[in-house]
N, C-alpha and C positions, 0 to 999 in steps of 0.2 A: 758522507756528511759527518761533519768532526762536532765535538759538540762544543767548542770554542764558538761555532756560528750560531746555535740557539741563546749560549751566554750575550752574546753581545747584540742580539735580537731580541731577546728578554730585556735586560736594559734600556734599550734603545726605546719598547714600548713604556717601561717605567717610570723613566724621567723624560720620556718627551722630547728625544737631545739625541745628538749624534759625541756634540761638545762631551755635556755629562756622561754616559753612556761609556766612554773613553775615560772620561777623569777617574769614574768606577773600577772600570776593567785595570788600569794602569797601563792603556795604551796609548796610541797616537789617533785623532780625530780620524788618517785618511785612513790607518790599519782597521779602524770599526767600517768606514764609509764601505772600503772594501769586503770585509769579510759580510754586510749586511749585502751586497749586489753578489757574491758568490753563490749566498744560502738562495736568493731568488733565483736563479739560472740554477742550482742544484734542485730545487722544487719546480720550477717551470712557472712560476706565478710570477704577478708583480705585489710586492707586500704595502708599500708608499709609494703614494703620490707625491715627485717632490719638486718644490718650488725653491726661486732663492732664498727665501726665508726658513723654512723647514720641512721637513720629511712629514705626512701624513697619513695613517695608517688607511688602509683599504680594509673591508669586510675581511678578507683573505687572513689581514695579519692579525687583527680582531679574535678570528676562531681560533687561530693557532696560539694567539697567546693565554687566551681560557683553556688551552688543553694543555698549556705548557705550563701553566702557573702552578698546578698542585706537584707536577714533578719536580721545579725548581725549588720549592720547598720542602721538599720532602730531602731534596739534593744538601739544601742550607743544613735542615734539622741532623742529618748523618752527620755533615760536615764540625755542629757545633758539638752534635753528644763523644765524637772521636777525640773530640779536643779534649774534652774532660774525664773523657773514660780511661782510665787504666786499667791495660790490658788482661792484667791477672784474672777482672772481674767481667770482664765481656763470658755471657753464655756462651756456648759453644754449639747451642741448638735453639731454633726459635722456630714460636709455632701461633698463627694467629687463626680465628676460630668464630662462628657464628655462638651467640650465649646459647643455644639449644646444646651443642654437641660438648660444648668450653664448662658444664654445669656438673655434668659425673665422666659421659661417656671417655673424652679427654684425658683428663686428671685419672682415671680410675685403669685404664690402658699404659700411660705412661711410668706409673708408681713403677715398673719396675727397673727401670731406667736410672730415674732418681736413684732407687735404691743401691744402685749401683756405682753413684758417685757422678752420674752425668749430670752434668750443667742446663738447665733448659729456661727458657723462658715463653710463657702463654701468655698472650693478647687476644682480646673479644674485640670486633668489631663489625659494620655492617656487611652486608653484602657487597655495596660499593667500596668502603676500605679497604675489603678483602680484595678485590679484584685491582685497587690502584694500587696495594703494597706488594703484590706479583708482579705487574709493571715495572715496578719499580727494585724488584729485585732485594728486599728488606727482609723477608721472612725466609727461614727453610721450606716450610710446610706451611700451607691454609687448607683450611676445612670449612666448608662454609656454604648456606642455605641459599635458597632464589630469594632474593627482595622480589618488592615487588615491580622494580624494570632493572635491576642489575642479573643477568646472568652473565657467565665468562664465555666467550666470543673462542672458539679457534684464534691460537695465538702463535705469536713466534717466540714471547714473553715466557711463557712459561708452558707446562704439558698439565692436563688435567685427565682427570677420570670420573664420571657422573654413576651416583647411585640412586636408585628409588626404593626410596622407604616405605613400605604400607600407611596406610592409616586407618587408627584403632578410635574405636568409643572407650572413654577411660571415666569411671565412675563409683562411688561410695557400694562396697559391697553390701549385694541383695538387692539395690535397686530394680536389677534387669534378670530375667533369664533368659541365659545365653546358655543353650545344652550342647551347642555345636561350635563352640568358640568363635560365630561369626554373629553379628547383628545387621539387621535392614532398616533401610528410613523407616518405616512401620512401627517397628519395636519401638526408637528414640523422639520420633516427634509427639509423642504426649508430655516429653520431659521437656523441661529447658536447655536449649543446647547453648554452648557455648563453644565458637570457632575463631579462626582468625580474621583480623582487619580486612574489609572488602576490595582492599587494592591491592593484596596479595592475592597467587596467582591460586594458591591450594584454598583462600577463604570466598573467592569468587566463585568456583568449582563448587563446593559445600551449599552453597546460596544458594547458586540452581537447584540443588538436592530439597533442601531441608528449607528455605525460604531465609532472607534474613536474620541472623541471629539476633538474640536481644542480648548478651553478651560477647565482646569483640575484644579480643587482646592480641598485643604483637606479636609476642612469645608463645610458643605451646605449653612450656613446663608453669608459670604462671598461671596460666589458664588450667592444669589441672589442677593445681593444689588450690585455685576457686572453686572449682566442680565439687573437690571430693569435701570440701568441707561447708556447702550450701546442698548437699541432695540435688546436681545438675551434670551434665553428660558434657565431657570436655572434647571435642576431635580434635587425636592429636594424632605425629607417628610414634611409630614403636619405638623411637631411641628416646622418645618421652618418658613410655610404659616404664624401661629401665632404670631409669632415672629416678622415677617415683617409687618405685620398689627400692631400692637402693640409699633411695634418702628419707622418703616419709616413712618411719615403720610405725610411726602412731597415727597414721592415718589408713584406716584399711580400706583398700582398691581392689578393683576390678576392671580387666578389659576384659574387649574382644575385639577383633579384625574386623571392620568396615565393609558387608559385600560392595563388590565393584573392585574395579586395578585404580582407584584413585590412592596417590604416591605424592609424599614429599620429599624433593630433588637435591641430593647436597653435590657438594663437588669438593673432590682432592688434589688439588693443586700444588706443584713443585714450581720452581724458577729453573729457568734453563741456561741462565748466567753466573747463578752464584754457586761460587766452590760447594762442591759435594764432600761430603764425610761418611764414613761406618755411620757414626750416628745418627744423623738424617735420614740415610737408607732403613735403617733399623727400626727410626721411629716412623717412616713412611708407611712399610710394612705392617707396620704394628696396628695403624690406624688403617690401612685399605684392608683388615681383616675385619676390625671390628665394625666397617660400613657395609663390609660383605653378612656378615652376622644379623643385621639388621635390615639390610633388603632382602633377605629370603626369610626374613621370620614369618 
């Protein structure tokens, strides 16, 4: 399946036209006519219903062009930023990132990279952008959390590797004692907790535990720099704890480990089509150490 047949099936749904569709591409009406009846015998489906008048889309070619739409644009946006990019200034490493990990853990592993003269470029985005810019073959490296319905599927797209993160109670020092660096729902539900949004998959988990929180934030790191500066108990994971140590030094914390295996899931993901470099591998490494570091804390 070439991808001249999606271009000109994409069209074909845009403008409604075989005519158009052709005027677009810069081809001939019957070369589209054709190449849109080859893609249906390549697929096994029928995509239009077609009458003398016009071609009609079926359910079939409906779904495929909602799943086709964010890759043609993403196809257009490559297309326009090459045109204007020169090439001195194209990074040489890219790296896109859930804002938990994209906040220290990221930046604070890569410094020595940089410091070395390497080119890089960091993007935050969600769970679903992470997973459609590995589709699509745009990044080196993503690093990136569970939304809460995106997680990445066995792929032929790209290879991943999933880590589970502990989860920690993170709170204004002396609040709590913790003599065994672990805490139980008992110790924390006299306090006010503060967890994640209920349609994530770790804030849903927390809810059975502790009951509804009366504060709910997307983020974890957010969410502690509320806790530690309201006298409130934030659950978050440990690549949080870090973070906060690291960047709040005028605010004094405290954790401790959550009993139970309750874990929040990231994943590290390469593409399986885009040229590989030293540097990629080097910064792949870099970062499946420090998620190794932080699922056995």
């Amino acid at each position: 399946m070439k991808t001249h047949h999606f271009q000109a099936f994409y069209q074909v749904m845009l403008t409604g036209s075989i005519t158009d569709a052709a005027h677009n591409l810069g081809r001939s009406q019957p070369a589209v006519s054709k190449t849109i009846m080859a893609l249906e015998e390549q697929l096994g489906i029928t995509l239009f219903d077609r009458t003398a008048m016009k071609l009609k889309p079926r359910i079939e070619a409906q779904v495929m062009f909602e799943r086709l739409h964010p890759v043609m644009e993403q196809l257009h946006d490559i297309e326009r930023s090459m045109i204007r990019l020169d090439p001195e200034f194209m990074p040489s490493l890219s790296i896109i990132a859930a804002n938990n990990v994209g906040t220290h853990l990221i930046p604070s592993r890569i410094a020595p990279l940089a410091a070395k003269g390497q080119a890089i470029r960091v993007m935050n985005g969600s769970a679903a952008r992470i997973i459609s810019a590995m589709e699509a073959q745009q990044y080196d490296i993503a690093l990136m959390d569970e939304g809460s319905e995106s997680v990445p599927t066995d792929s032929p797209l790209y290879e991943q590797e999933r880590f589970e993160v502990p989860i920690y109670a993170i709170y204004p020092k002396g609040l709590l004692d913790a003599p065994n660096d672990r805490v139980g729902p008992d110790q924390l539900r006299p306090h006010r907790i503060c967890s994640l949004y209920q349609e994530h998959r770790v804030g849903r988990e927390l809810s059975a535990i502790f009951g509804p929180p009366q504060i709910e934030f997307q983020n974890f790191y957010p969410m502690a720099c509320f806790a530690l500066q309201s006298e409130s108990i934030a659950l978050v994971d440990y690549i949080t704890c870090t973070t906060v140590a690291a960047l709040n030094g005028s605010l004094s914390a405290e954790w401790a480990r959550l009993d139970g295996d309750l874990t929040s899931a990231y994943h590290l993901l390469r593409p399986r089509f885009r040229p590989q470099s030293n540097a990629a591998d080097d910064c792949h490494s870099i970062l499946r150490q420090a998620m190794l570091d932080h699922a056995t804390a």
